[in-house]
One Martini backbone bead per residue (centre of mass of N, CA, C, O) as a GRO file, in nm:
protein
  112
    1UNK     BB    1   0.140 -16.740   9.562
    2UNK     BB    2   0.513 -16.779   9.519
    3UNK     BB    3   0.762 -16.763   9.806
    4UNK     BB    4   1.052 -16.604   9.900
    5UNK     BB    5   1.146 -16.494  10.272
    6UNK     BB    6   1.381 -16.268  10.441
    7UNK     BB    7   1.522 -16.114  10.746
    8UNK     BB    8   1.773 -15.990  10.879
    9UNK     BB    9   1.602 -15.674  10.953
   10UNK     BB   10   1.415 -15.538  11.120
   11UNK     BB   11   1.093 -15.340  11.090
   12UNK     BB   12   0.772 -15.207  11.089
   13UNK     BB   13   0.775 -15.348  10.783
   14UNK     BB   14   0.674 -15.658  10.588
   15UNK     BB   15   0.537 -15.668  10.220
   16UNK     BB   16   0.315 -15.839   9.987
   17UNK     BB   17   0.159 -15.674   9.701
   18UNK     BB   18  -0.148 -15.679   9.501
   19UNK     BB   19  -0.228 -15.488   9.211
   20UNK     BB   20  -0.425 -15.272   8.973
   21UNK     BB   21  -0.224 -14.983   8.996
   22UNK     BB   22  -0.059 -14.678   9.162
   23UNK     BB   23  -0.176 -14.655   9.366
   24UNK     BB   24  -0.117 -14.570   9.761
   25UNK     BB   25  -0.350 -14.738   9.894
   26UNK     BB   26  -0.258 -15.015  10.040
   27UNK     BB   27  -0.367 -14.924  10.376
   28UNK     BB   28  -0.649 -14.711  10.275
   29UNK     BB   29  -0.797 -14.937  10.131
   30UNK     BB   30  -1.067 -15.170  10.093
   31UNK     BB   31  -0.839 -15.388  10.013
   32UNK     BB   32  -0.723 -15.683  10.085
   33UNK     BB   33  -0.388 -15.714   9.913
   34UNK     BB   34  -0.196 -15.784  10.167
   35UNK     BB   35   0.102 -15.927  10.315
   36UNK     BB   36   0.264 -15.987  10.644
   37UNK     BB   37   0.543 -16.087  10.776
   38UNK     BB   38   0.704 -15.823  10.911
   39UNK     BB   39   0.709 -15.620  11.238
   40UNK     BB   40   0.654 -15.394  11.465
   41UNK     BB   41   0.360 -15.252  11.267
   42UNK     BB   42   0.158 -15.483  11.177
   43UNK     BB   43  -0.069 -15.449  11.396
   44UNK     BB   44  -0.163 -15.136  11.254
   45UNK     BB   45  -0.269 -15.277  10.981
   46UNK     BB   46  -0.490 -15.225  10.743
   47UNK     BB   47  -0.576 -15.448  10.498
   48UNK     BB   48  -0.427 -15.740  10.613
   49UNK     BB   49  -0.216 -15.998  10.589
   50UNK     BB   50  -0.156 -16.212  10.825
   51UNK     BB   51   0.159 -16.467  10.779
   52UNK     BB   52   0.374 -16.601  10.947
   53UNK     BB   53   0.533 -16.441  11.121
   54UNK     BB   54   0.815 -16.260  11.201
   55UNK     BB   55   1.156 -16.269  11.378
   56UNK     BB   56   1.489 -16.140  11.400
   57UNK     BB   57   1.872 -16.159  11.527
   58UNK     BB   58   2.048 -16.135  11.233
   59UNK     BB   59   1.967 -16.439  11.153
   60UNK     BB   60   1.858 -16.530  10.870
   61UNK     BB   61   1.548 -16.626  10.701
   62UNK     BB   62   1.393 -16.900  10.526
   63UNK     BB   63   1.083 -16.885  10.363
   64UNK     BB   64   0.822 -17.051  10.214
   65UNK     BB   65   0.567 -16.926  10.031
   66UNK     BB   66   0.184 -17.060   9.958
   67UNK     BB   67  -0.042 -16.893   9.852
   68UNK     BB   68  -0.434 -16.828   9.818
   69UNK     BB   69  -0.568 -16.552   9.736
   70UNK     BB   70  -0.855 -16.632   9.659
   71UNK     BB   71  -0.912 -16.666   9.903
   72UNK     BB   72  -0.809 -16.448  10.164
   73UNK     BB   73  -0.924 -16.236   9.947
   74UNK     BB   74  -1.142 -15.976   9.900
   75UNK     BB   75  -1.210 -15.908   9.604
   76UNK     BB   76  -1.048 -16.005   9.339
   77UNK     BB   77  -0.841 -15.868   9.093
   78UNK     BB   78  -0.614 -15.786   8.860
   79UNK     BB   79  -0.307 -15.845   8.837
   80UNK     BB   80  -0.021 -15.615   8.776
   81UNK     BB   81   0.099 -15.596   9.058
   82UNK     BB   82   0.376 -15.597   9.260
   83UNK     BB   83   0.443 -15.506   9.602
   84UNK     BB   84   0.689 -15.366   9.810
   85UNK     BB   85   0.738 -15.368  10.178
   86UNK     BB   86   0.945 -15.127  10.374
   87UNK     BB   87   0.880 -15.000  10.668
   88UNK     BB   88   1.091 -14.706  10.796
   89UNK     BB   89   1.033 -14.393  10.929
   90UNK     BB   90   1.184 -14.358  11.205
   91UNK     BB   91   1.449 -14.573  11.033
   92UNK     BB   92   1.573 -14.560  10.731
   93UNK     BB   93   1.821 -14.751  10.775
   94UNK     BB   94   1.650 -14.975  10.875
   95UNK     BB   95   1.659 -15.327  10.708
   96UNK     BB   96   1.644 -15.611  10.565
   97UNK     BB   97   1.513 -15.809  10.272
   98UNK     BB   98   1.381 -16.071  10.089
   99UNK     BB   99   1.285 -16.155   9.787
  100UNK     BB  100   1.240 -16.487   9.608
  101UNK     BB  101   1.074 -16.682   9.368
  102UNK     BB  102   0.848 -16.560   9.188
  103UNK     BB  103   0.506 -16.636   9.161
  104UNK     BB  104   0.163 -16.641   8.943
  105UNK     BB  105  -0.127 -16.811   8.950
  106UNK     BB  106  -0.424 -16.907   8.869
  107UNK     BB  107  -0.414 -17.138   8.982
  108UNK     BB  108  -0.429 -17.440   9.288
  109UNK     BB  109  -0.287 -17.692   9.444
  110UNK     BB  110  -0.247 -17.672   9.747
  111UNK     BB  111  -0.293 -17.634  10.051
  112UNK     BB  112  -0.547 -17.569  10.262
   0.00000   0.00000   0.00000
């Protein structure tokens, strides 16, 4: 899995999972399926990768990720769907992050 991430206002949690039906098991499911990039909540989310975390003061940082999901995930499934988390139920109108330049291939070839 292949993205740019930033951050401009940080939330309680910003992270993009992987999912094979539509049901909301995210974060409540056995399988560990989501990447957490940012957030003030997100060291109390079960069954998530966190990698390389940050947060910014206002000035949004763009990092681009190659994730090797099929190492760090376990039981890996067929992925049907990609889906994005901004999670700011205490303050819903604050948060603010981008994802651009997304894929996903079937092989791996980057780094260890």
């Amino acid at each position: 899995l292949r993205f740019s991430f930033s951050v401009e206002e940080e939330a309680e949690g910003h992270a993009i999972c992987l999912e094979n039906d539509l049901s909301e098991d995210t974060f409540s499911g056995r399988s560990r399926r989501c990447i957490a990039l940012s957030g003030t909540q997100i060291d109390k989310w079960n069954y998530v990768f966190r990698g390389n975390q940050y947060s910014t003061d206002g000035d949004a940082i763009t990092r681009t990720y190659d994730v090797p999901v099929g190492r760090i995930f376990d039981n890996l499934f067929k992925v049907k769907y990609i889906a994005f988390i901004q999670d700011n139920d205490l303050q819903p109108d604050k948060g603010n992050s981008t994802f651009a330049s997304i894929s996903l291939a079937d092989d791996y070839n980057g780094p260890e």
